[in-house]
C-alpha positions in Angstrom: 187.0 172.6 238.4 185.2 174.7 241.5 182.1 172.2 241.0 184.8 169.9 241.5 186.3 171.3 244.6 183.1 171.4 246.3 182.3 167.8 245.7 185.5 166.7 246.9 184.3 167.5 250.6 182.2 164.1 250.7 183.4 162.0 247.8 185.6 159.5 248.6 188.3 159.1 245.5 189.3 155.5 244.2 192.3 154.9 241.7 194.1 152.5 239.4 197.8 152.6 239.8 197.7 153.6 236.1 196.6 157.1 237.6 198.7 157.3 240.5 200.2 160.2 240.3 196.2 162.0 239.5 196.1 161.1 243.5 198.5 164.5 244.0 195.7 166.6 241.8 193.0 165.4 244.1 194.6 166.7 247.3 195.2 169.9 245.4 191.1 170.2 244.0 190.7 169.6 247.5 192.1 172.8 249.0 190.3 174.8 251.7 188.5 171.7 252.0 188.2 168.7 254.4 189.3 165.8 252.3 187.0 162.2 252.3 190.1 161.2 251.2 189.7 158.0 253.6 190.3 155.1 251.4 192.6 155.6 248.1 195.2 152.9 248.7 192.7 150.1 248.8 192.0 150.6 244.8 195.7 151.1 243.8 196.7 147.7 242.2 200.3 146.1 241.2 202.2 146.9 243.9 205.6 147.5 243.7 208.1 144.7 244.7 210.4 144.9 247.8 213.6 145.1 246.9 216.5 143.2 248.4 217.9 145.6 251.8 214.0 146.2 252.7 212.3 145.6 255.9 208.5 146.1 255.4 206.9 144.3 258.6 207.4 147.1 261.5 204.5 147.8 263.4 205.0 149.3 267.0 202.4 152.1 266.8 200.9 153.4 270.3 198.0 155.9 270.4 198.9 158.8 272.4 195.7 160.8 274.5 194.1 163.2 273.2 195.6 166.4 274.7 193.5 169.8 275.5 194.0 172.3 273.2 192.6 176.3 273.7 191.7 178.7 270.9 192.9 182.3 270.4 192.5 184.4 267.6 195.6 184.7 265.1 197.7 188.1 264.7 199.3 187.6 261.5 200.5 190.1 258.2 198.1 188.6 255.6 199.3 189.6 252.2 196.6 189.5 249.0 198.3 187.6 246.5 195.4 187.3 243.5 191.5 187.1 243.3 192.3 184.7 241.0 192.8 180.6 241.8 196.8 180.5 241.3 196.7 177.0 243.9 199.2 178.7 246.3 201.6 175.4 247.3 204.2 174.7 249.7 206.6 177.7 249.9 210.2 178.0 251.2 211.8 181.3 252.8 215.3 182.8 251.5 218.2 184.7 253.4 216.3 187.8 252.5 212.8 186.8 253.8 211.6 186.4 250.0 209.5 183.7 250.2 209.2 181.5 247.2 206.0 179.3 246.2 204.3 177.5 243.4 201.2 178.3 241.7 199.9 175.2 240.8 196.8 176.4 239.1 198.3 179.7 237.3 201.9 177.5 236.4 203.8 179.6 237.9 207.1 180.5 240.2 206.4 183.2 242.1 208.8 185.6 244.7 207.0 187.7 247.4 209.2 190.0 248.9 207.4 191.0 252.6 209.4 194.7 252.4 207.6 195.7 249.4 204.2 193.3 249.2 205.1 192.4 245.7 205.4 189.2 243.8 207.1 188.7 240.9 206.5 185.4 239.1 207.7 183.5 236.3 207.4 180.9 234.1 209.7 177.7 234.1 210.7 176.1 231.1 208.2 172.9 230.0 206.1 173.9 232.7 202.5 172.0 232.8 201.0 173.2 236.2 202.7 170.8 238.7 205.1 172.7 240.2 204.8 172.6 243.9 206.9 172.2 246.4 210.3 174.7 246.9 213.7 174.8 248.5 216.3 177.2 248.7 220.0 176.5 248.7 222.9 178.0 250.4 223.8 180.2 247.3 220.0 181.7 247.4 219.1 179.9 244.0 215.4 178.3 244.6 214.2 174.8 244.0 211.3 173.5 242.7 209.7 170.6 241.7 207.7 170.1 238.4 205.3 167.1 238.9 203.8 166.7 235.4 206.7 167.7 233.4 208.7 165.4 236.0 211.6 167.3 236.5 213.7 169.1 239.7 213.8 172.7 238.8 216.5 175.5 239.5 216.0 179.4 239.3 219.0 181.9 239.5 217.6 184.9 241.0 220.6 186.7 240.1 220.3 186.1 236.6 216.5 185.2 236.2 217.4 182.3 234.7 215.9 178.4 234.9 217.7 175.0 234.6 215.7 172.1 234.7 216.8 167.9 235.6 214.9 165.7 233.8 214.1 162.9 236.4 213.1 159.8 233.1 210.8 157.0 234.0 210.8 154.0 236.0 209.2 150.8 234.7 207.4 153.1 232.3 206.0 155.9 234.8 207.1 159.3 235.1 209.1 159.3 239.3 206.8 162.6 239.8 208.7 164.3 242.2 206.9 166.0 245.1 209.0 167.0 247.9 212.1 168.4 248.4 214.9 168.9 251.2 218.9 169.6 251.1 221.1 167.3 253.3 224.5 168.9 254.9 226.2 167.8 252.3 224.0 170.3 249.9 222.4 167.2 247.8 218.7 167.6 247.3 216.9 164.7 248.3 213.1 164.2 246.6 210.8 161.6 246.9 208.7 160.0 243.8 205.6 159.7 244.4 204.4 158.2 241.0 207.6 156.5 240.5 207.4 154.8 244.2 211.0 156.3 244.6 213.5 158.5 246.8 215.7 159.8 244.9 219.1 162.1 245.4 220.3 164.8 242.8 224.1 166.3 243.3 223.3 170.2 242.0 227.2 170.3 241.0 227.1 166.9 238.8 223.5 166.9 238.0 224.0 163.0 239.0 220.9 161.4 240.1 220.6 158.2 241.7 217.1 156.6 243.1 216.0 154.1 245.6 212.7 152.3 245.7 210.3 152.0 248.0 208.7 148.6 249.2 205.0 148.6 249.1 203.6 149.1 252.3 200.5 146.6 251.8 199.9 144.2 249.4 197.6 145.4 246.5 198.9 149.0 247.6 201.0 150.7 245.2 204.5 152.3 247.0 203.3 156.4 246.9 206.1 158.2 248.9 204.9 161.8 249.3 206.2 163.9 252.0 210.4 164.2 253.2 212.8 164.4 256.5 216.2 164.3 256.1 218.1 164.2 259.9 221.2 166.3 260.4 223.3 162.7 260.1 221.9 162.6 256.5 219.1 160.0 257.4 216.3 159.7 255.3 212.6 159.7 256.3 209.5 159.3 254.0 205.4 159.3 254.2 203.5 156.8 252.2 200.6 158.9 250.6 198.3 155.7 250.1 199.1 152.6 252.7 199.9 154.0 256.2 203.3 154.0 256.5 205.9 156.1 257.2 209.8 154.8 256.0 213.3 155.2 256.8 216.0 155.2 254.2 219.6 154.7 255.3 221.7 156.0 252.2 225.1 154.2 253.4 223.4 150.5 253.1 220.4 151.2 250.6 218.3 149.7 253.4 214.7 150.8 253.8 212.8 150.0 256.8 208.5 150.9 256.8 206.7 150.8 259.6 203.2 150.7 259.7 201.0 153.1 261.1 197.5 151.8 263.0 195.4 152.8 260.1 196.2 151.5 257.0 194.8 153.8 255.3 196.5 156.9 256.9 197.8 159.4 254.6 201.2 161.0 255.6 201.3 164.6 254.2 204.2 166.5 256.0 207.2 165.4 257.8 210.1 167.1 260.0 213.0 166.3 261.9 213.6 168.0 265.5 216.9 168.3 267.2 216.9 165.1 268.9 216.3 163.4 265.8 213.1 162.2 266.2 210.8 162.7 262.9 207.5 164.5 263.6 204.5 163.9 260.7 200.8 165.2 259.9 198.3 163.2 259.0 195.7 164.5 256.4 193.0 161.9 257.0 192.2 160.7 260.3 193.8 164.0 261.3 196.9 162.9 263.7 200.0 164.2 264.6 202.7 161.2 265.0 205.7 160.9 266.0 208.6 157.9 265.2 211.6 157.9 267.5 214.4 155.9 265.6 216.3 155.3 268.5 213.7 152.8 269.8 211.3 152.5 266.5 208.6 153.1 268.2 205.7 155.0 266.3 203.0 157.7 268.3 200.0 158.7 266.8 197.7 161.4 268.8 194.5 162.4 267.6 194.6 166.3 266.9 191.5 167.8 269.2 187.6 168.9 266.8 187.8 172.5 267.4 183.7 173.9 267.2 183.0 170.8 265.4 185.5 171.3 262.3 187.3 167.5 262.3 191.0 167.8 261.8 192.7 168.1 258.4 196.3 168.4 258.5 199.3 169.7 256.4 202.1 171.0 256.2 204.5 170.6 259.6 207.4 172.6 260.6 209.6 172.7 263.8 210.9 175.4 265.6 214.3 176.4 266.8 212.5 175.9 270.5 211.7 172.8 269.6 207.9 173.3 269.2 205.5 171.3 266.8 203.5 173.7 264.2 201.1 172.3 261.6 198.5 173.6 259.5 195.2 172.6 260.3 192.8 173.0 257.4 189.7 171.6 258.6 189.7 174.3 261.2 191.3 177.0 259.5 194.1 177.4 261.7 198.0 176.9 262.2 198.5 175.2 265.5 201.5 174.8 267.8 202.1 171.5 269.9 204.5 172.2 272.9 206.0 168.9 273.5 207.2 169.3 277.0 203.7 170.7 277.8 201.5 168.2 276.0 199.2 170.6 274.5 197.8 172.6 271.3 197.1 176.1 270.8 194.8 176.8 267.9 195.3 180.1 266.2 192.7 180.9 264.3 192.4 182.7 261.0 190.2 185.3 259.7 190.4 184.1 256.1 187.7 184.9 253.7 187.1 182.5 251.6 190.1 180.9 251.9 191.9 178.1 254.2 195.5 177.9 254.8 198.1 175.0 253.5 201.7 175.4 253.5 204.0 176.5 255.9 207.4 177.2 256.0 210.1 179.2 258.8 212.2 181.7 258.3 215.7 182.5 259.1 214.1 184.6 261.4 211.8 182.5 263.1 209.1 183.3 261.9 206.2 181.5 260.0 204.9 181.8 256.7 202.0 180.3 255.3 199.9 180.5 252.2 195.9 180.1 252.1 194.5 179.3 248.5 190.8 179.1 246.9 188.9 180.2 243.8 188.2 183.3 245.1 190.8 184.6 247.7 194.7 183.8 247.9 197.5 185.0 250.6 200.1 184.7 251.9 200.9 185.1 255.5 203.3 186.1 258.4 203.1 185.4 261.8 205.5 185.0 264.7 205.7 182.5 267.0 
């Protein structure tokens, strides 16, 4: 697997749609890494089919300048979490500051309470090493997703205990849920990313109810990965493989793509601010873009080569200030966009052997993030 993760820095990965969902395992191989991830769509055959309610032909993307951007070194708490490769993944932050995270590699659900520096961590039921990204619900109970088991995961932290919601297949593939986010209404919206699917599970009812996602291209299977949901209960989705991000109007069914100016783009993060506009990273060619429904027009601006280390980007979160903050892991940094101002601050990290990849907020404010490799994994703190 390391022999792997090394390789992955140059070779470019090509896929049948039969291994779709193995597209998820790649990015993960790749952490700490700068992904050739640069043309995966192009080899994913049958496509699915547009569905009646779909609009698929969208393309009002404008390339924003590239802005300046200035450097300074990060003062963060960096917590040890294991000399061991657990695969750290996208965490989520409770009412108590525990945050809550996935170890892909070790398949585990782990706690990490900040007061104390310990994690606790446990084992969900059927669990085959794809659980990955979290939420936590008003009550405190934490969410999960298990990819390869393909189910939507709850833990009581009251009672320690697990109860799963087996997702089923779609045309004879798993829906392979990836990420997660709670409308007002407290329904937990997920997208499918093997399934080509959003989907919407009522915690109370357990009812679940999916929607499917046109193709963005032909020849390109539908791969929604990452998840917005707007305070009006809008739905936003990034296409992993075609270049696209999508809107989902739940009232109607309708689902509106529009297509980003590279094809082969890969949407990994998404966020809604308070205006309702829905912020993104791209992983590969390393852009930060922005769609403002209210005109549907798309903004893409390159994110700046900082001492030569090309863009990589995660996980996005906004602020209650309304500023941008992403994880960079080319350059091994967390950086903040200011709107208003136009510009990026780089903060960078003093990890050893290790690169950061999720990110999450607090009720607090503050920002968490988690840095994963073979050798070194944390968990970190810093206020913005």
């Amino acid at each position: 697997m390391n022999n792997h993760k090394r390789s992955i820095r140059s070779h470019k990965s090509y896929l049948h749609n039969a291994d779709v969902w193995f597209l998820l395992f790649v990015l993960l191989l790749g952490l700490g890494t700068l992904l050739g991830l640069t043309r995966l769509g192009a080899a994913l055959a049958t496509p699915g089919t547009a569905q009646a309610g779909t609009t698929t032909g969208i393309t009002s993307t404008t390339s924003g300048p590239v802005f300046p951007a200035t450097v300074q070194a990060a003062h963060v708490h960096l917590y040890r979490v294991s000399s061991t490769d657990v695969g750290l993944m996208q965490p989520s932050v409770d009412a108590h500051g525990n945050v809550w995270v996935g170890e892909m590699y070790a398949n585990r659900f782990a706690r990490f309470n900040a007061q104390t520096g310990t994690t606790t961590t446990w084992i969900p039921p059927q669990a085959q090493s794809g659980i990955m990204s979290t939420a936590v619900d008003t009550h405190g109970n934490a969410w999960f997703v298990e990819e390869t088991a393909n189910y939507l995961g709850r833990f009581d932290p009251t009672r320690q205990t697990f109860q799963i919601f087996p997702l089923g297949t779609v045309q004879g593939r798993p829906l392979g849920p990836q990420d997660l986010q709670f409308d007002t209404a407290g329904f937990l919206w997920f997208t499918a990313l093997s399934g080509g699917r959003i989907g919407r599970l009522d915690p109370a009812t357990g009812a679940l109810r999916t929607w499917p996602v046109p193709a963005p291209a032909p020849g390109i299977f539908s791969a929604p990965f990452s998840l917005a949901v707007t305070s009006q209960g809008q739905v936003w989705f990034g296409d992993l493989t075609g270049g696209a991000v999508g809107h989902l109007d739940p009232a109607t069914g309708h689902v509106t793509l529009y297509h980003l100016a590279d094809p082969q783009a890969q949407v990994f993060s998404m966020a809604a601010d308070s205006k309702g506009r829905i912020w993104f990273t791209e992983i590969a060619p390393g852009k930060l873009g922005m769609i403002d429904p209210a005109t549907g027009k798309v903004t893409e601006w390159p994110v700046p080569t900082v001492a030569g280390h090309v863009a990589a980007l995660y996980q996005l979160v906004i602020t209650q200030n309304g500023n941008i903050w992403f994880v960079n892991n080319g350059a091994n940094a967390l950086v903040r966009y200011v709107p208003g101002h136009a510009s990026y601050t780089f903060f960078q990290l003093d990890l050893p052997a290790s690169a950061p990849y999720g990110l999450a907020l607090d009720p607090a404010g503050r920002l968490w993030f988690t840095a994963t490799s073979s050798a070194a994994n944390y968990i970190g703190e810093i206020a913005p």
